[in-house]
N, C-alpha and C positions, 0 to 999 in steps of 0.2 A: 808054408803059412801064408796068410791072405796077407798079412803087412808086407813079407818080403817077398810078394809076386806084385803089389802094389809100388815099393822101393823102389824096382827095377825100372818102371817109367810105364804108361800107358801104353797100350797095343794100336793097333791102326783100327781107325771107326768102324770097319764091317768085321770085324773080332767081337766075338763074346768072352764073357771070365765068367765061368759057375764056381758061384761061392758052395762050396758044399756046407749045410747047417741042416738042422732038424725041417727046413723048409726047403723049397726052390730058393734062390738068390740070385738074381741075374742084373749085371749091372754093366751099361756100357762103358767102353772108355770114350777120352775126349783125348782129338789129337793134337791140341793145341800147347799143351805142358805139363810138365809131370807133377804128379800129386804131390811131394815132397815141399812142395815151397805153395801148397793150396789155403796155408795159415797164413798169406801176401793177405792184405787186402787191397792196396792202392791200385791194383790193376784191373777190380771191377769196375764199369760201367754204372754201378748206384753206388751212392755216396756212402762210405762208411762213417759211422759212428758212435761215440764207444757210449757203451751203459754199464755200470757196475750191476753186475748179473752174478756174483757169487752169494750161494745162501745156504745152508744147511735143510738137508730134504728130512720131511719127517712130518709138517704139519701143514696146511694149506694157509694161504694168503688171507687175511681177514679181510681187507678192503682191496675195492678195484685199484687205487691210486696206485697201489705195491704192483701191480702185475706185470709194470714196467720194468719189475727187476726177475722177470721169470728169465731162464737162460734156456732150458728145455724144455721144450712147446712139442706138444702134439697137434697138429689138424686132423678133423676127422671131415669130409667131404661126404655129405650124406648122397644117395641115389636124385634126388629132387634138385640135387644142387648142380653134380655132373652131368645130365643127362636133359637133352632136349624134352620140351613141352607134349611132342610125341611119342617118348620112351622109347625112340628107335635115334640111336647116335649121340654125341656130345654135345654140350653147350659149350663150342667153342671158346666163343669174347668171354664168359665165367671164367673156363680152366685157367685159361692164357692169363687173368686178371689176379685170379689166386695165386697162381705161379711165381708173375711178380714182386705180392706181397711175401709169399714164403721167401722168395731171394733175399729182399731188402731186408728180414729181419736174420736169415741166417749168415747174411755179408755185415753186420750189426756184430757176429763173435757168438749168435747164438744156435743151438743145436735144435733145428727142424725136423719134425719125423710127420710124413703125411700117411692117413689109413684112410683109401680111397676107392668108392665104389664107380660103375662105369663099365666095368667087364663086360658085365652081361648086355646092355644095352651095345656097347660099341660092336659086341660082334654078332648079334639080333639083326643091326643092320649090314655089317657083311653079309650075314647069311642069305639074308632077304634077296641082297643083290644078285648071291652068285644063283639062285634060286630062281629068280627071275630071269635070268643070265640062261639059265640049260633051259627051265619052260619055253624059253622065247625058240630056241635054237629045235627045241624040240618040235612044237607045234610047227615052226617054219617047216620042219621036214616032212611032216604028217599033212599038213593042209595049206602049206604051202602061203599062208599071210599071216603076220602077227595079231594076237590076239592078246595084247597084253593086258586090257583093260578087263579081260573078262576073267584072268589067271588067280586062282584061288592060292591065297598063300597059308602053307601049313604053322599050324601051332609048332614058335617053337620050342627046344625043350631047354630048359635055364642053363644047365650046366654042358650040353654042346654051344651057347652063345659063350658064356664064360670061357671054355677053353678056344674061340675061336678070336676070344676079343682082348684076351691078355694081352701077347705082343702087343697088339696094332697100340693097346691105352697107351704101353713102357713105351713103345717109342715117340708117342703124342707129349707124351713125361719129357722124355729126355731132351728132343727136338727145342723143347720151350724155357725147360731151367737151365741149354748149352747156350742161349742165348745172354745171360746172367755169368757166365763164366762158371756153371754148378754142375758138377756131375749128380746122378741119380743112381739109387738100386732098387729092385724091385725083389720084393720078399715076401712070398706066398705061405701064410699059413693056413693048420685047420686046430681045433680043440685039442689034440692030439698032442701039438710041440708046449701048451702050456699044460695037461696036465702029467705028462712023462717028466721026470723031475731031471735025466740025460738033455734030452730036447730042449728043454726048457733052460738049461744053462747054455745048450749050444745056441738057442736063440739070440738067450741075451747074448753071451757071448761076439755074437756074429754083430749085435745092432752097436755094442760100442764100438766095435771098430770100424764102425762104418762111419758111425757119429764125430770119433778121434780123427778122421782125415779126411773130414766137414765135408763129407755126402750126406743127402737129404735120401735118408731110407722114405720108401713108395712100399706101404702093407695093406693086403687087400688077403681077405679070405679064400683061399685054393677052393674057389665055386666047380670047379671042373670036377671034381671029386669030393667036394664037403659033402656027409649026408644030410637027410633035413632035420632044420632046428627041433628039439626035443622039449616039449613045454615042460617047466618044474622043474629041468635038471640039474640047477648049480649048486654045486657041492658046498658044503658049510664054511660061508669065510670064505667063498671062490666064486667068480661070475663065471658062465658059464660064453664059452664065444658061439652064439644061436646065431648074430648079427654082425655089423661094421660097429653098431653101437656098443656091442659090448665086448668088441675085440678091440675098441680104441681106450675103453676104462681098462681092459686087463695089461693093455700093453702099457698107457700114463701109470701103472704101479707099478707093471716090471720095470720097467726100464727109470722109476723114480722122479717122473717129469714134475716140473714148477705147474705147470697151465696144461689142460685141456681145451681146446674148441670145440666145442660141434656145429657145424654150418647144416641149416636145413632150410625149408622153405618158407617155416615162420619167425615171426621176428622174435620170438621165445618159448618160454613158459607163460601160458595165460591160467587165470582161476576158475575160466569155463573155458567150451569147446573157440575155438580163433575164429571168430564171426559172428558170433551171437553176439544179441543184443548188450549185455552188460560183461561181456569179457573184457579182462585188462590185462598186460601185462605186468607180468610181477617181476620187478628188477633184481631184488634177493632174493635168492631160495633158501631156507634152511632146514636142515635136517624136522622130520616131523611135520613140515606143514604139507605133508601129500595128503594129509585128511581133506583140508579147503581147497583142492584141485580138483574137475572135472574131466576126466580125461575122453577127448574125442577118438574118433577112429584115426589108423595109422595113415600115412603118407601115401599117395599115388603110385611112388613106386617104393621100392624097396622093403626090407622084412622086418622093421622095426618101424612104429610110430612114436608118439612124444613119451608115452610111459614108459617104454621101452630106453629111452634117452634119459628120464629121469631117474631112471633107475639106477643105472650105469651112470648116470652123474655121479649119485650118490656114493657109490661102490668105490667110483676114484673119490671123490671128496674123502669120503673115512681110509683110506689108501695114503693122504696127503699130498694128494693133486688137485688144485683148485681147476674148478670147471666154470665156461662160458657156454649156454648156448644161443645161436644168432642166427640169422636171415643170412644164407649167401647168395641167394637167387634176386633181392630185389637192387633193380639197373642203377638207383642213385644211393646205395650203400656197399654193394659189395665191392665195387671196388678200391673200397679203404676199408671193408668190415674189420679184417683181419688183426691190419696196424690198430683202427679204432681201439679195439680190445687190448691188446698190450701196451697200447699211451694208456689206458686205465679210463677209457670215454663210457658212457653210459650206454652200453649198445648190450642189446639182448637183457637174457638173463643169468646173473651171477651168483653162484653157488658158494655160499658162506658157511660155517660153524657158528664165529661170533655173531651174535644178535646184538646190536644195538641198543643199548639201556631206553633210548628216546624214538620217538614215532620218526619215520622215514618222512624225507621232504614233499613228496605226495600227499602222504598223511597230513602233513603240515598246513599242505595247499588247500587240502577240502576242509582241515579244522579252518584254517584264513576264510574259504569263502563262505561254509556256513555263519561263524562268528562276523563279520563283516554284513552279513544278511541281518543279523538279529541286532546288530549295530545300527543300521540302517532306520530299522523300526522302531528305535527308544525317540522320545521327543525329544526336541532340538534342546531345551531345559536339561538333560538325562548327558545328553553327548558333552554339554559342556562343562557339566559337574566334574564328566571323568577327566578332563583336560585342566580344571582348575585342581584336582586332588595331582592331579600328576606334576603340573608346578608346583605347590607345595612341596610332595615329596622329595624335587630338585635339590630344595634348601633345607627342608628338613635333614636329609640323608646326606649331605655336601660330604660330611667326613667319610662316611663310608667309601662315596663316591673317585672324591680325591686318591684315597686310600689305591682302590683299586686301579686307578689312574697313572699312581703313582709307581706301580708292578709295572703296566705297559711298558710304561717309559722305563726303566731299568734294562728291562729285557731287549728293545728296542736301540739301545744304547748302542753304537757302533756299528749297526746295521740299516739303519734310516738317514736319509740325509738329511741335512740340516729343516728345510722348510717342510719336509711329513714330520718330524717330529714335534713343527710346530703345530702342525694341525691334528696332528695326537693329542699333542697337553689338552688338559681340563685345566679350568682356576675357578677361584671364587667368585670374579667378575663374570666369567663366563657361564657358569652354573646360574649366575642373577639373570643376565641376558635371558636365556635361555625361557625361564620362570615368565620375565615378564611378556618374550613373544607366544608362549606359550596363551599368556592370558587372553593377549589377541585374541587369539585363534579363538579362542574362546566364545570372545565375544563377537566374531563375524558367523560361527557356527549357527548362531540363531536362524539364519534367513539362507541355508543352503538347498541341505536334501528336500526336495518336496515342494521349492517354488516352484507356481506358475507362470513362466514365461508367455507366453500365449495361450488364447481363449480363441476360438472360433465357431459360431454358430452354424453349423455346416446345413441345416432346415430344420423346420418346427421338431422341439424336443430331442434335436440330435446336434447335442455341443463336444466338441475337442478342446484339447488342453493339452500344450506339451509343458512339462514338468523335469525338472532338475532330480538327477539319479545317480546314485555313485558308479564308478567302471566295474567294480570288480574285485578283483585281485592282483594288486600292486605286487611286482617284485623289486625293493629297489637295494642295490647295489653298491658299498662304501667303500672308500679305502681311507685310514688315519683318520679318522672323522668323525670320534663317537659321540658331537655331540648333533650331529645328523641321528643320530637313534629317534631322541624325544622329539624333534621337530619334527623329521616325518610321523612317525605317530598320531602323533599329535592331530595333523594333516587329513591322516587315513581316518583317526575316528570322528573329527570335523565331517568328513564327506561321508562319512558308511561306508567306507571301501576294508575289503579284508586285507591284510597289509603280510607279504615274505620281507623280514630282513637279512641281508648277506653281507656281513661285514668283514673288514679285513682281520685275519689274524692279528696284527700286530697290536690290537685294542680289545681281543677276547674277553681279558679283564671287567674292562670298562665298560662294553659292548655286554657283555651276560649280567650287570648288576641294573645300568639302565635299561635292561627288559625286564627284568623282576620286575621292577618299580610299577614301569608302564602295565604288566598285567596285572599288578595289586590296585594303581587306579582303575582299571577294567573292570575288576570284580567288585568294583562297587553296584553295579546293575548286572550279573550276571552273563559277561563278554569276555572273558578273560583269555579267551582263544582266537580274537579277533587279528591279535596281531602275534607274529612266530618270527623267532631267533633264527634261520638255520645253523646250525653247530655240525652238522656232518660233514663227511669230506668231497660232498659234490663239489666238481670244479664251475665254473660260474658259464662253461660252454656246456654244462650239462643240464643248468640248471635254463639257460635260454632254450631247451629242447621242450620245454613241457606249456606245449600250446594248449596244451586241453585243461591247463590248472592256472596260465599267468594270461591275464589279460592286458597288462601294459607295464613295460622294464623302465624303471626309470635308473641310469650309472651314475653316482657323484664321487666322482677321481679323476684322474689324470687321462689326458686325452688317447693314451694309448689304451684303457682300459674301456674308455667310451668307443674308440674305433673297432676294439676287441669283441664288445657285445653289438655292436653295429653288423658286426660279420657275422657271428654265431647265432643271433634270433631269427629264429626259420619261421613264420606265421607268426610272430610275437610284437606288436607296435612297440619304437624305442623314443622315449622322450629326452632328451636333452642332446649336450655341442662335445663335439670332440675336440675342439680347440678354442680356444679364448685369447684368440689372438684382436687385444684393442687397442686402437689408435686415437690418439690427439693429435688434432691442428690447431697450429698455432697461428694465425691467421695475419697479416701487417697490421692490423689496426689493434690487436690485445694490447691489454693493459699490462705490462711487466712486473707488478706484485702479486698480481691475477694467476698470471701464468707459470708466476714459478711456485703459488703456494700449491697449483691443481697439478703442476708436475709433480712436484715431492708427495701429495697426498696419492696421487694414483697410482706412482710403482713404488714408494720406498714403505708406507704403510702397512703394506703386509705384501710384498712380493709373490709369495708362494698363491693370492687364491686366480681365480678363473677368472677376473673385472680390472686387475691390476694392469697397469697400464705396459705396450711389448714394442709400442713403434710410436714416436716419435715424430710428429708431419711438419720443419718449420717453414714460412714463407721466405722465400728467396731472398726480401729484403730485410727480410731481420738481420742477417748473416752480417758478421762485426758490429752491431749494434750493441747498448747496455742491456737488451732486454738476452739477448742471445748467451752472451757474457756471463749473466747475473742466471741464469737456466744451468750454463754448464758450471760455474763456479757451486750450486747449487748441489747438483751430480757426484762434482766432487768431492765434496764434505760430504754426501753420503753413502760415500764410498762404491757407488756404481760405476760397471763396467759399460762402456760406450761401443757400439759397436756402428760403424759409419757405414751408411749407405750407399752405391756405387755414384751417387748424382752430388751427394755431400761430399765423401773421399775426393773427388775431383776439384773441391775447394779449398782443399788443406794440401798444406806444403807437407808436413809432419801430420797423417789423418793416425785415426786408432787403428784398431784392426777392423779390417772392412768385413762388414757382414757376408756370411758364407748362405743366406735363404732370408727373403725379405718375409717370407712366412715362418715363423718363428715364436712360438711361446716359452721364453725363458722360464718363469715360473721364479725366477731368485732377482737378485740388484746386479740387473745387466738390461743393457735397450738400445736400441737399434733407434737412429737418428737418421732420418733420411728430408733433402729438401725439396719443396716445389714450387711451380711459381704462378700457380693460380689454386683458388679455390676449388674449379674443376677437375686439374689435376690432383689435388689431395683426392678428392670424391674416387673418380677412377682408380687411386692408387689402393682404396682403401678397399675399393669392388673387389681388385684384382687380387690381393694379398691377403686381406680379413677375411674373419670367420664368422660375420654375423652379427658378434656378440654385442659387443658394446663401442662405440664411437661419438668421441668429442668433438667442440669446434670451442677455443678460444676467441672473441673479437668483443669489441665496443658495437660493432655495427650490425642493429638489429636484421636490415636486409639481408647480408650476408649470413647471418646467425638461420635466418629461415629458411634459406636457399640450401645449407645443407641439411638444417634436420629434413626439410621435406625431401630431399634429394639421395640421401644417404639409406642405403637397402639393409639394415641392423636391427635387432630386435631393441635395441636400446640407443637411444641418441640423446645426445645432449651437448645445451651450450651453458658453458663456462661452469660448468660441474665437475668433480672428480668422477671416473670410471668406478670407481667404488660404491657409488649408490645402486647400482644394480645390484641389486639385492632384494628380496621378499621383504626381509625385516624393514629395512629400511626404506622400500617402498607403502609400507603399513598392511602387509599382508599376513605379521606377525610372526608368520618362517616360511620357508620354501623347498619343494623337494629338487629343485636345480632349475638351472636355464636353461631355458630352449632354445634351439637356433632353428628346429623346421618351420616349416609355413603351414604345416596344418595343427588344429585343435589347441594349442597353446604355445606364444611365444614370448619367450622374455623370462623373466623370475616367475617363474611358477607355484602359486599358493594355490589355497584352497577352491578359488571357481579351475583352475586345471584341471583336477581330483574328479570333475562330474563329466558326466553326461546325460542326453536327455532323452525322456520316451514319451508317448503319443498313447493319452485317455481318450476313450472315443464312448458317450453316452446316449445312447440311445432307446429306442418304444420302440421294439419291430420293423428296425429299417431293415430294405434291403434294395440292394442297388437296382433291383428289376424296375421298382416303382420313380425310378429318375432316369428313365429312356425316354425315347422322342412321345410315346403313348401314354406314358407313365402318370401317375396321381400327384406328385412333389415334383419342385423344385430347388434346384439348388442356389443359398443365400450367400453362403460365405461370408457374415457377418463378423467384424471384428468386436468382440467384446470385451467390458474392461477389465484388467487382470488383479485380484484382491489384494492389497497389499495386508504381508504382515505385521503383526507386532514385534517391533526387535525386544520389546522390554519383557 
């Protein structure tokens, strides 16, 4: 039996084992240890890590997210994928890269089985060689000089490359997954071992014991002797194996696999031919839409192209093996394609059953930018009506509102810390807030899209105008915060911009009623699609993938969710801070009732937001004074944790506990107290350690007070203010879609002049640049002219 020739311990590396089964089976040993203890993982070289991978087989994966919990994967490695650009040998850096990936997810506890073409090509180019090899030696003897450049080389014939290229692939296999600690087999079939119904059990047979003592089965079609595919001939309820492509769908059924792959050379299933003008890819396939597909010719190489793929998707999809197909050939994807796919990434095309009640995020995207376009064009009177029905319906609908609010928060209970549950709750007062910034908006809306900022007379009857225009299409990004719903809205249809919302689970509730609302005041002029919920299970790095549908991401959460989409937006501008780390100086000459009411107002007032006060700057000489005293006696009643700086620590006999990172946003009643002894040094301290955000200076003395707002590099500066006023609302922008800390296009609280940008009208009678050269009829004036003011009323 194969287990108990396997029991007994590996053979020495130039030994073979033939498995006997319905196929060839040839698999080497490794002489490093015996299979029996190959269920170790601690001894790999890639990190092990467990996934819960048990599921009952029978129906396919409905969403990508699940695919993380597939345990038995197939890969299928199309010809395009192994095979150099000249169809004669390997793509080496490819193989070696997939290799990889298949180790790390089969040393993961999960059951790998690869169906890989390469034969034919790998031994095209032995042949070639040895070819070239006797021509060379031959002409030497007949005429006595090489003529290699003039040596005609014959056609050669598929199935002598195939039997000459076998070995050389298995051992290109084994050589690369021994490096992993993986043994390999190689398993040759043809149509024969699946329709013998003998065969066919010795197959499977053979592949689970391979799978049970975690070998990575290598199945490639016996080309050496397959005859040629047979168009039309699969049997009812049976693929027929013509290809790789439909011997990797017959084997994901036999053998009852979670996942299929197929790696080819395009980055999916597109709806026309991959390079035409209006092709797109389509990220779900479901059964039936092969009608709206155009299918191109097949691949460069190999005997299957993309219908031939979809087909045998199909075939394993109704099987209950969910299918991926994807790009392995392109240099800055394939080597994570693999893993991409099983974390559940948006990569390729995924083969589903369930359809979606609701339009896909795409969908979503071109409803956002058409409605954002027809937003654009209502008069500035039209935009603001919908923003004052949508206050209204704040307060009108409050109960509802609450109600639904009130779900979050239960659900929410025990699973949120303290300061996200405060930015979950809704209230009455909050819901008022909310109505009256809303009104704002309202009313700044008059004088946005469609000003003219400049006028320029460029020569007679040829004037310019650049004019105020909305971006596009907004994606922005929430976490605990629904009532960032209406304010950004609000925002978006202020500017004309089409608006994606992604908000956090934890406020689904609250988050799906405050959109209702927002598209019912929409539909008072016919925009009701201007602004979209997404409610599908895109993760928010797949949603920063879609440069062709989001023109600028704005995050408001927690700074590791803003560093999170800082990483994953690939061509996508990101607006706002990853941290809000702000400082107060306390300066020698402040006022000591001054300074302790702007202390307690900046961090104990609401801890948890992004403007709340995180460091603490006092002058050297305050230290045992009443003012110093009456701060920390202050602290203490309100029950914050002190965290001493290493320059303050060195003045206490008895310090707190000394801060462990002068860069630090608490987000709760904790702060970090540090001392200096000049104005200068706060400045420096604040370069070095802050995030941009916001920064105070306490003092009586106006000099010093201007020395550091003008000195201080922060999107927000202020003397003798709470850090709390950074804010939209309370700047009178009426709300804000977050602050900014970059240095380009908006910095600070970001309201509605953020939202735009500008384009260039150019009017002219028949210019044309010919007639403004050195001979030319015109010149140029460049006159400035004056720009109209509108009526706000």
């Amino acid at each position: 039996m194969l287990s108990q020739v396997f029991r007994s311990g590996f053979q020495p590396f130039n030994q073979r084992l033939l498995l006997r089964a319905p196929c060839t089976a040839l698999s080497r040993s490794n002489p490093v240890q015996p299979l029996a203890i190959r269920h170790v993982r601690s001894w790999s070289n890639i990190p092990f890590i467990t996934v819960p991978l048990s599921r009952a087989h029978g129906k396919s994966f409905a969403h990508r997210s699940e695919l993380k919990h597939a345990k038995r994967i197939v890969v299928k490695l199309g010809s395009a994928v192994v095979t150099r650009g000249d169809e004669c040998g390997l793509a080496l850096g490819r193989l070696a890269s997939i290799v990889e990936q298949v180790s790390v997810l089969q040393n993961q506890g999960r059951e790998m089985m690869l169906v890989t073409s390469g034969a034919v090509a790998f031994g095209r180019q032995r042949l070639r060689h040895e070819i070239l090899l006797s021509q060379s030696v031959r002409q030497a003897l007949h005429s006595g000089q090489n003529q290699l450049k003039e040596m005609a080389i014959p056609v050669l014939e598929a199935r002598a490359c195939a039997a000459a290229g076998q070995s050389g692939l298995m051992a290109l296999y084994e050589a690369m997954f021994t490096q992993y600690s993986i043994c390999a087999a190689q398993i040759l079939v043809t149509n024969l071992d699946f329709h013998d119904e003998q065969k066919r059990r010795n197959l499977n047979g053979t592949l689970h014991e391979l799978l049970r003592m975690n070998i990575v089965p290598i199945i490639n079609t016996n080309d050496a002797v397959v005859p040629p595919a047979e168009p039309n001939s699969d049997l009812q309820g049976v693929i027929s194996v013509k290809d790789n492509d439909s011997l990797a769908a017959r084997l994901a059924v036999e053998m009852k696999t979670d996942l299929l792959i197929v790696l080819s050379d395009v980055e999916g299933l597109f709806d026309s031919p991959p390079g035409s003008d209006d092709a797109k890819l389509i990220d779900i396939f479901y059964p039936g839409d092969q009608q709206s597909v155009t299918f191109g010719t097949k691949s460069r190489v190999g005997l299957g192209g993309m219908e031939a793929k979809v087909k045998a998707a199909l075939w394993a999809l109704q099987g209950g093996t969910s299918v991926v197909i994807a790009n392995g050939t392109h240099p800055k994807v394939s080597g994570h394609v693999i893993t991409d796919i099983v974390e559940g990434k948006k990569v390729g095309t995924f083969f589903s059953e369930v359809k979606p009640a609701g339009p896909t995020v795409e969908q979503q995207g071109e409803m956002a930018r058409s409605g954002g376009r027809m937003l654009a064009t209502l008069e500035p009177e039209q935009r603001a009506e919908i923003i004052h029905h949508l206050a209204d319906l704040l307060t009108d609908q409050r109960d509802a509102i609450l109600l639904a609010n009130k779900k979050d928060l239960e659900e929410a209970e025990g699973r949120l810390a303290a300061p996200l549950l405060k930015r979950l709750s809704l209230s009455t007062s909050k819901l008022n807030s909310l109505a009256i910034g809303l009104r704002q908006i309202a009313a700044s809306s008059q004088d946005s899209v469609g000003r003219v900022l400049r006028r320029t007379r460029i020569a007679k009857n040829l004037e310019l105008e650049q004019v105020t225009v909305p971006i596009g299409v907004l994606l922005v990004i929430f976490e605990s915060r629904p009532d960032c719903l209406p304010q950004v809205a609000a925002l978006a249809i202020a500017s004309g911009n089409g608006l994606l919302l992604k908000g956090g689970k934890e406020a689904a509730h609250s988050n799906r009623i405050l959109h209702l609302l927002t598209q019912e005041a929409l539909s008072i002029h016919g925009v009701k699609e201007a602004v979209q919920l997404v409610n599908t299970r895109e993760e928010v790095e797949d949603l920063c993938r879609l440069d062709k549908i989001i023109d600028l991401i704005i995050p408001r959460g927690s700074s590791q969710l803003v560093r999170d989409i800082q990483k994953a937006a690939k061509g996508i501008p990101v607006m706002g801070h990853s941290e809000g780390i702000c400082h107060m100086y306390v300066d020698s000459e402040a006022n000591v009732d001054k300074a302790t009411r702007l202390v307690r107002d900046s961090k104990c007032e609401y801890p948890a937001a992004c403007n709340a006060l995180e460091t603490l700057l006092i002058h050297r000489d305050l230290l045992r004074t009443p003012l110093f005293d009456q701060i920390i006696d202050m602290l203490r009643v309100e029950q914050v944790k002190i965290h001493a700086g290493p320059k303050f620590a060195s003045y206490l006999t008895f310090s707190p506990s000394e801060v462990k990172s002068l860069r630090t946003e608490y987000g709760d009643l904790e702060l970090c107290i540090e001392v200096v002894d000049s104005i200068q040094e706060a400045i420096d301290h604040i370069h070095k350690y802050g995030s941009s955000h916001t920064d105070v200076i306490v003092t009586e003395n106006e000099k010093t007070a201007e020395f550091f707002l003008h000195h201080v590099d922060s999107a927000c500066v202020f003397w003798n203010a709470s850090t709390r006023f950074s804010d939209g609302y309370r700047f009178g922008l009426g709300a804000e879609v977050g602050i900014s800390t970059s240095r380009i296009h908006a910095r600070g609280p970001v309201g509605l002049e953020g939202l735009l940008t500008t384009k260039w009208l150019l009017r002219g009678q028949d210019h044309v640049v010919s007639d403004f050269s050195e001979h030319g009829s015109l010149k140029y004036l460049h006159e400035n002219l004056p720009v109209p003011q509108r009526n706000s009323n």
